[in-house]
PABAPA-633612 format. One record per atom (N, C-alpha, C, O): residue in one letter; x, y, z. Coordinates in pm, 1 decimal, m for minus. Layout:
REM PABAPA-633612
<atom A,<X,Y,Z>>;
...
END
This chain:
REM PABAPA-633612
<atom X,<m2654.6,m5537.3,1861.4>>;
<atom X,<m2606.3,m5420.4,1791.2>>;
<atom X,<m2602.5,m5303.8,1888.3>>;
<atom X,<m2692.3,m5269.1,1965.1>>;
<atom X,<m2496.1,m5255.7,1873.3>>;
<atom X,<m2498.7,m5175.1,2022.9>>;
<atom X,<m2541.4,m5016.6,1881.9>>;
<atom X,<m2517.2,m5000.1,1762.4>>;
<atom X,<m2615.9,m4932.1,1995.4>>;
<atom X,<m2632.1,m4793.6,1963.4>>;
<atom X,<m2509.8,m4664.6,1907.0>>;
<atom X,<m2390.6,m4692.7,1894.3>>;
<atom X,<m2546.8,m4572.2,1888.0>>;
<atom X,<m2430.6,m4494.4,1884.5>>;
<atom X,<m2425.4,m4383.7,1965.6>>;
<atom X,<m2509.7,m4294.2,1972.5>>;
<atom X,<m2322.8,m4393.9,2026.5>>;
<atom X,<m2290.9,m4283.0,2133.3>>;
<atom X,<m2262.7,m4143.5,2122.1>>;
<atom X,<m2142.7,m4116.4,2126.4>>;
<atom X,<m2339.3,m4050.9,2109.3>>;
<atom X,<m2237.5,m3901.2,2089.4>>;
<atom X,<m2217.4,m3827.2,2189.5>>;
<atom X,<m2308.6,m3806.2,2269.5>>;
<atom X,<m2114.1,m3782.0,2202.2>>;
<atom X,<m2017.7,m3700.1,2309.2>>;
<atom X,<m1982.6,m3592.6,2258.5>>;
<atom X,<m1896.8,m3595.4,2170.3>>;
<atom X,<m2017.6,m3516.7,2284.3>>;
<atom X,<m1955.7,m3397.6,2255.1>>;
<atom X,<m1967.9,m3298.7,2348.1>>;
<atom X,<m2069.7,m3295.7,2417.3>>;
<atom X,<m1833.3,m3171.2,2369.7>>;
<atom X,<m1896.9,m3065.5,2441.4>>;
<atom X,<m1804.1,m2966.4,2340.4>>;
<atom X,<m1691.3,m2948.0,2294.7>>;
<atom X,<m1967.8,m2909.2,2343.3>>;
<atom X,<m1983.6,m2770.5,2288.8>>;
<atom X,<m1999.6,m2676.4,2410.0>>;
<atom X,<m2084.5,m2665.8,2498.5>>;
<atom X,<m1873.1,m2605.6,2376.4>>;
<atom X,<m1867.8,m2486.0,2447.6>>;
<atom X,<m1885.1,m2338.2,2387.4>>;
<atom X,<m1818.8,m2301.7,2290.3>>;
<atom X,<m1961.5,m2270.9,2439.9>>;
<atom X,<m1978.3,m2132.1,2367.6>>;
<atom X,<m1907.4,m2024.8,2470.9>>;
<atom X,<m1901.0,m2039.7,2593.0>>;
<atom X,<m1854.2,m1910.4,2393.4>>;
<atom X,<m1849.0,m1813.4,2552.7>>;
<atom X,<m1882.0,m1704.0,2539.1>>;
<atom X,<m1848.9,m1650.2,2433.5>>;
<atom X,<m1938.9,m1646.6,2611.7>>;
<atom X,<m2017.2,m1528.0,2519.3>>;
<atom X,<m1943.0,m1353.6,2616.2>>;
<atom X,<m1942.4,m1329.8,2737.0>>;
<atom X,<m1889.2,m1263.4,2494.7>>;
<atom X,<m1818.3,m1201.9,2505.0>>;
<atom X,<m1883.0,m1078.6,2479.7>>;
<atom X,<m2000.3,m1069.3,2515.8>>;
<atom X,<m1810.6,m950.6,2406.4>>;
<atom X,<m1894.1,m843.3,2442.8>>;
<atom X,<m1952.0,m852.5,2353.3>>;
<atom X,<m2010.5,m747.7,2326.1>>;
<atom X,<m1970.0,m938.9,2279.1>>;
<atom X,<m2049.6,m918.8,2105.5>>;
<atom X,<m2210.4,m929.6,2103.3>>;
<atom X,<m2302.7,m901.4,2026.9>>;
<atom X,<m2189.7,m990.8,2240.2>>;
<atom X,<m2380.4,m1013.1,2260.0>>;
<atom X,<m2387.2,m1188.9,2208.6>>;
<atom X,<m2319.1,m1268.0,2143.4>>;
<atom X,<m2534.3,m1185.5,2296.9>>;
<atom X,<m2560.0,m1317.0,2366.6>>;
<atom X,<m2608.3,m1394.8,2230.2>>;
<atom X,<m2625.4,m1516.6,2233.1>>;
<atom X,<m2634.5,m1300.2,2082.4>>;
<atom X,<m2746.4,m1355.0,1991.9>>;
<atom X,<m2587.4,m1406.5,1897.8>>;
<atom X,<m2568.5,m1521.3,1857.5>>;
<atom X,<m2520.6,m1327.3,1885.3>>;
<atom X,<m2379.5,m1394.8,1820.5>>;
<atom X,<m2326.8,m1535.5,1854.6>>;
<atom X,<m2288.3,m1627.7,1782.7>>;
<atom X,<m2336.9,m1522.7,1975.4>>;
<atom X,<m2328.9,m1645.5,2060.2>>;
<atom X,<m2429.3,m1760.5,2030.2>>;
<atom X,<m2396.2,m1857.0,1961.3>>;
<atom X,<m2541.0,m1748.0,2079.2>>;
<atom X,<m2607.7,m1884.5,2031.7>>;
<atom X,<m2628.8,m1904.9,1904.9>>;
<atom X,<m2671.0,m2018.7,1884.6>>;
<atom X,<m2612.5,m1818.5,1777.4>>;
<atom X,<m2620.4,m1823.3,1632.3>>;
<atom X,<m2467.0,m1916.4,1628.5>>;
<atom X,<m2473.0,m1984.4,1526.1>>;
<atom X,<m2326.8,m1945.0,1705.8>>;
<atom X,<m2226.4,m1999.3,1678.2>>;
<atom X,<m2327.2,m2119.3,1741.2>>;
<atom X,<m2391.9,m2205.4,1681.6>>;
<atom X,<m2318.4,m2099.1,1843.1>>;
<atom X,<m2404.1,m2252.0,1921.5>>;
<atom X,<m2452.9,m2309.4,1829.8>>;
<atom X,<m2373.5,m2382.4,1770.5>>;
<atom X,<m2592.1,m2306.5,1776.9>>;
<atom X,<m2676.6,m2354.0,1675.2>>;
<atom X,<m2562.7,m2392.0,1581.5>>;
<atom X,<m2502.9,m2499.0,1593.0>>;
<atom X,<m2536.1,m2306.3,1493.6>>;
<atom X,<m2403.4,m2395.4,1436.4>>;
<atom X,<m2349.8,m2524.9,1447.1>>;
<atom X,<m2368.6,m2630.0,1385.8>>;
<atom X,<m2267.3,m2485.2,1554.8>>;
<atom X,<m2211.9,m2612.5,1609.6>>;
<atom X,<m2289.8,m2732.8,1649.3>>;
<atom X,<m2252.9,m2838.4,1597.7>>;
<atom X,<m2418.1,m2738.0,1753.8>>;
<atom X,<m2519.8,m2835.1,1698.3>>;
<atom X,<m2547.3,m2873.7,1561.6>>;
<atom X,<m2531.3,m2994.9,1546.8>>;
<atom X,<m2582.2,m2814.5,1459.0>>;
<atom X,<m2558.7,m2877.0,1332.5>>;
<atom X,<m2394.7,m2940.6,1292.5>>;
<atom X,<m2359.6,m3053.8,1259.4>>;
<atom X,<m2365.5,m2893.1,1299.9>>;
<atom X,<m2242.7,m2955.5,1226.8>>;
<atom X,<m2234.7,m3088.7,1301.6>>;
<atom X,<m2242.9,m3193.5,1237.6>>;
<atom X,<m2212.4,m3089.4,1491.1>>;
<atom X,<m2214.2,m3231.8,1507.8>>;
<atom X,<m2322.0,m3308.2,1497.5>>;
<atom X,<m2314.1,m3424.8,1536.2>>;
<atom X,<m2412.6,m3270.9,1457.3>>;
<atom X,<m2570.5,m3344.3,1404.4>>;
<atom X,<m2578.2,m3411.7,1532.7>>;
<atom X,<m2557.2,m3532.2,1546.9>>;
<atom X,<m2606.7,m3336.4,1619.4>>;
<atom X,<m2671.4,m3337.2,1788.8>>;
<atom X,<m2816.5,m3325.3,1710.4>>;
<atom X,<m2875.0,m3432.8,1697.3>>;
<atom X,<m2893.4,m3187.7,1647.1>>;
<atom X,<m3060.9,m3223.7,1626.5>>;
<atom X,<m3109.3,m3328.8,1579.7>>;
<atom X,<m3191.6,m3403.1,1633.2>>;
<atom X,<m3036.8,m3343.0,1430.9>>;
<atom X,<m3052.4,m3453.0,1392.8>>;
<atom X,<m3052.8,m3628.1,1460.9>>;
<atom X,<m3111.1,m3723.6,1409.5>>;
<atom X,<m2970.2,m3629.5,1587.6>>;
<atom X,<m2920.3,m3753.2,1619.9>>;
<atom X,<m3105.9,m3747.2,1761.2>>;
<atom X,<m3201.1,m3825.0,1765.9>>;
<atom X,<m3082.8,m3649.7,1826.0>>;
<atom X,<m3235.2,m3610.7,1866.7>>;
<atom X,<m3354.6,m3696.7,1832.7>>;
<atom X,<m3415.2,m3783.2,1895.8>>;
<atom X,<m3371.3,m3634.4,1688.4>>;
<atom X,<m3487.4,m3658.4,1666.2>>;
<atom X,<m3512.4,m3764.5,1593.7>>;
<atom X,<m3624.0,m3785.0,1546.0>>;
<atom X,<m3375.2,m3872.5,1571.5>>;
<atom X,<m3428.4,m4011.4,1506.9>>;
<atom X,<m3421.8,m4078.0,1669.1>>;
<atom X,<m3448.3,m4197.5,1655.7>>;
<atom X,<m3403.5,m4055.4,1777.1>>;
<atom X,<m3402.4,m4107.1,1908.9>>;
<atom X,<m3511.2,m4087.0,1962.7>>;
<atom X,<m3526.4,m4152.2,2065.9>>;
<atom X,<m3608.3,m4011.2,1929.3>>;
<atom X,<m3734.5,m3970.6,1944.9>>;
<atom X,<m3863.6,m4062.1,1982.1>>;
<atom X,<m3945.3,m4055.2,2074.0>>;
<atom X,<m3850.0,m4138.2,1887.9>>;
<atom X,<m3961.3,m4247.2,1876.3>>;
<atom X,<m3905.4,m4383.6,1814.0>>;
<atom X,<m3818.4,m4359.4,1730.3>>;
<atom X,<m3927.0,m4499.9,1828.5>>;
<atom X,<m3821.5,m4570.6,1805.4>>;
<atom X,<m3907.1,m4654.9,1663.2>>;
<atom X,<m4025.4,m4688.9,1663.6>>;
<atom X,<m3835.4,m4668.8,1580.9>>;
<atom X,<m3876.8,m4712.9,1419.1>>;
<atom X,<m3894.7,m4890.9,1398.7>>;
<atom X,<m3805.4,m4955.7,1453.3>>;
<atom X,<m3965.5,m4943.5,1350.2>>;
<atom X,<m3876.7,m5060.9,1308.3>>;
<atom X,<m3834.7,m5075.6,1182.2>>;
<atom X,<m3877.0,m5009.2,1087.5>>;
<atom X,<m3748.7,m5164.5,1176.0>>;
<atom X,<m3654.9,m5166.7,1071.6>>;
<atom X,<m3761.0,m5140.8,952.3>>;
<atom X,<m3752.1,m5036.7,887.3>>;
<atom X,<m3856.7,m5231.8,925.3>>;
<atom X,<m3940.5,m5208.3,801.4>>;
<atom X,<m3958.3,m5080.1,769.2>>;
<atom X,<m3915.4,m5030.0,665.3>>;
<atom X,<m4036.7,m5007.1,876.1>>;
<atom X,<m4080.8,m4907.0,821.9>>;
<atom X,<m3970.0,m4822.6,775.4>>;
<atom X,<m3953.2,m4750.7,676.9>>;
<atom X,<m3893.9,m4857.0,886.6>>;
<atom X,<m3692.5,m4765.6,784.5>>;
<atom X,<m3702.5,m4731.5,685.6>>;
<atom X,<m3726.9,m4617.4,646.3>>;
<atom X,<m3677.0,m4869.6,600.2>>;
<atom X,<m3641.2,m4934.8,515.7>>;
<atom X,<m3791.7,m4886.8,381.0>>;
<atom X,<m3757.2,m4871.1,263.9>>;
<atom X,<m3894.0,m4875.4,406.8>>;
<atom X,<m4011.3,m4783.3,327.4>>;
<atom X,<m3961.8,m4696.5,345.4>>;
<atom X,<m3908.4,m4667.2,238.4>>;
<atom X,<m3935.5,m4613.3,427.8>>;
<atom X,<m3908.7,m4430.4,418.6>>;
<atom X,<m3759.3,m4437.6,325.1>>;
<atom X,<m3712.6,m4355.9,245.7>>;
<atom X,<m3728.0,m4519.2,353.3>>;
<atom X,<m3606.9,m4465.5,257.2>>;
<atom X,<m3588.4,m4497.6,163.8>>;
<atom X,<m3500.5,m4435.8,103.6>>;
<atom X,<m3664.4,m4624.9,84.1>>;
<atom X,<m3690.5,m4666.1,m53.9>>;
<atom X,<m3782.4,m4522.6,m120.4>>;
<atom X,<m3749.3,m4463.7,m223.3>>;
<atom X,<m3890.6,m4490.0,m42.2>>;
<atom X,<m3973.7,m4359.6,m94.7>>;
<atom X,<m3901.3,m4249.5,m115.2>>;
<atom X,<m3918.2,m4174.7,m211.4>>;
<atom X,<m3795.6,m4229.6,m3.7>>;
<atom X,<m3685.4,m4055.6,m11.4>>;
<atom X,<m3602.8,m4103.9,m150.2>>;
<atom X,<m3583.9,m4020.4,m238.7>>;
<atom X,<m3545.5,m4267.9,m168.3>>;
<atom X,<m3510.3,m4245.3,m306.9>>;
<atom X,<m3607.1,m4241.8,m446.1>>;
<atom X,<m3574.4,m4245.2,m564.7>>;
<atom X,<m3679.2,m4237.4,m411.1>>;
<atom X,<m3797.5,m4253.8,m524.5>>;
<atom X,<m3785.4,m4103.3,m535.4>>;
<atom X,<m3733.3,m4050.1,m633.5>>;
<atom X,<m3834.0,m4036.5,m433.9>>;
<atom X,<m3876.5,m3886.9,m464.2>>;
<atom X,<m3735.0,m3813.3,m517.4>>;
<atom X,<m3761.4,m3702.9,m565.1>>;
<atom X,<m3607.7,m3841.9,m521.1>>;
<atom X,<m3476.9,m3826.2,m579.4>>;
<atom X,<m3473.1,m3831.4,m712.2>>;
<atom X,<m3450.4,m3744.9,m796.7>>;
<atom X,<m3505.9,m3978.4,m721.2>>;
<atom X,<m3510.0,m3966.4,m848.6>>;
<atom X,<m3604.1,m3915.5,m954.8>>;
<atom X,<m3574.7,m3886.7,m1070.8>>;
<atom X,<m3727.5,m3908.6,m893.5>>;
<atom X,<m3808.9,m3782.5,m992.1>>;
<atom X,<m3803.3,m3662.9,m971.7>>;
<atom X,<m3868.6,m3588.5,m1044.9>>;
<atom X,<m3714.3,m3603.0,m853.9>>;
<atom X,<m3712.9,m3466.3,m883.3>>;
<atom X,<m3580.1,m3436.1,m969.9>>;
<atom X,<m3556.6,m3338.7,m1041.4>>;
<atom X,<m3485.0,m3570.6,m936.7>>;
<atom X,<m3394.9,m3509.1,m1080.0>>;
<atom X,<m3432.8,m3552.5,m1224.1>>;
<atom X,<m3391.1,m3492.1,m1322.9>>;
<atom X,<m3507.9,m3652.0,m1229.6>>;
<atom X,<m3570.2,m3656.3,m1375.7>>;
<atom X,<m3621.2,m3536.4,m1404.6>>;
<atom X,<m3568.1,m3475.8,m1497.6>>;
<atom X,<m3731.1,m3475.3,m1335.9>>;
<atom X,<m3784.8,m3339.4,m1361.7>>;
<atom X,<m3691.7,m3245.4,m1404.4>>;
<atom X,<m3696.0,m3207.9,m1521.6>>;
<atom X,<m3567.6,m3180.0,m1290.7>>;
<atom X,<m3482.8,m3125.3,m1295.9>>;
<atom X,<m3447.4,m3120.8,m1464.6>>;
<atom X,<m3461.6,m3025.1,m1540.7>>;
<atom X,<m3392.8,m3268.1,m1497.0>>;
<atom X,<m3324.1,m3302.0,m1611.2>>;
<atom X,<m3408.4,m3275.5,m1740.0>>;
<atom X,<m3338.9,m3275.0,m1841.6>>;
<atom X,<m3522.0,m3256.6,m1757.1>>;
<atom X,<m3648.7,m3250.9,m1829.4>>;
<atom X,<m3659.6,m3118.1,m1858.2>>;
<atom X,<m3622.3,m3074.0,m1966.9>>;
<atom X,<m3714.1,m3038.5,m1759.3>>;
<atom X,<m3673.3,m2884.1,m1775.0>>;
<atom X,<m3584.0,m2823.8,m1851.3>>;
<atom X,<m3605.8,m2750.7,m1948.0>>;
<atom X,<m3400.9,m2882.0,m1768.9>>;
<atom X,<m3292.9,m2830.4,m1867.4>>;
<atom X,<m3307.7,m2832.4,m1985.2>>;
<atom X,<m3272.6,m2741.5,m2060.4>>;
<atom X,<m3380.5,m2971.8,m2030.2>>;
<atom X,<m3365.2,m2988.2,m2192.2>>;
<atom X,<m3486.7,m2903.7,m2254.7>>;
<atom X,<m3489.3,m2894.3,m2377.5>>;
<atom X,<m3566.8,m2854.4,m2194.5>>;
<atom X,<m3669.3,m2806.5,m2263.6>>;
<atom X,<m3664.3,m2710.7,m2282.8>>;
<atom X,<m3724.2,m2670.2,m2382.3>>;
<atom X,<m3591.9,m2618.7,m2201.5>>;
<atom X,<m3541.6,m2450.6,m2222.7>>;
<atom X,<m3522.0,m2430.8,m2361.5>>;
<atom X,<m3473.5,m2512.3,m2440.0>>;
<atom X,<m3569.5,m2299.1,m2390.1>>;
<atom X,<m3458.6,m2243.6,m2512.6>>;
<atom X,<m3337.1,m2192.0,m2486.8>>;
<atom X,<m3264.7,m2155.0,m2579.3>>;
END
């Protein structure tokens, strides 16, 4: 199974607006191409099991916070 590759260049250029305008677009743009995100699952390397628990649990905790969610609505006056 081959990995996934990301490429990207992000270019910023920083003009008279100041340097903080500038890296506030930067940051941006790291999110959007989910460069942090791609980071920090490269970080430490998982095995599949434990994956596969964290993400049976993230849907668990989904679905009781929208049960809750849904519980509330109805209980309002």
């Amino acid at each position: 199974m081959k990995g996934v590759i990301l490429v990207s260049n992000i270019r910023v250029t920083v003009d008279e607006r100041g340097v903080d305008r500038s890296l506030r677009r930067f940051k941006r743009l790291c999110d959007s191409y989910g460069i942090v995100r791609e980071y920090k699952t490269r970080q430490e390397y998982k095995k599949p099991s434990v994956k596969a628990k964290e993400k049976q649990e993230a849907a668990e905790k989904r679905r009781r916070k929208a049960q809750f969610k849904s519980y509330r609505s109805r209980t309002k006056i």
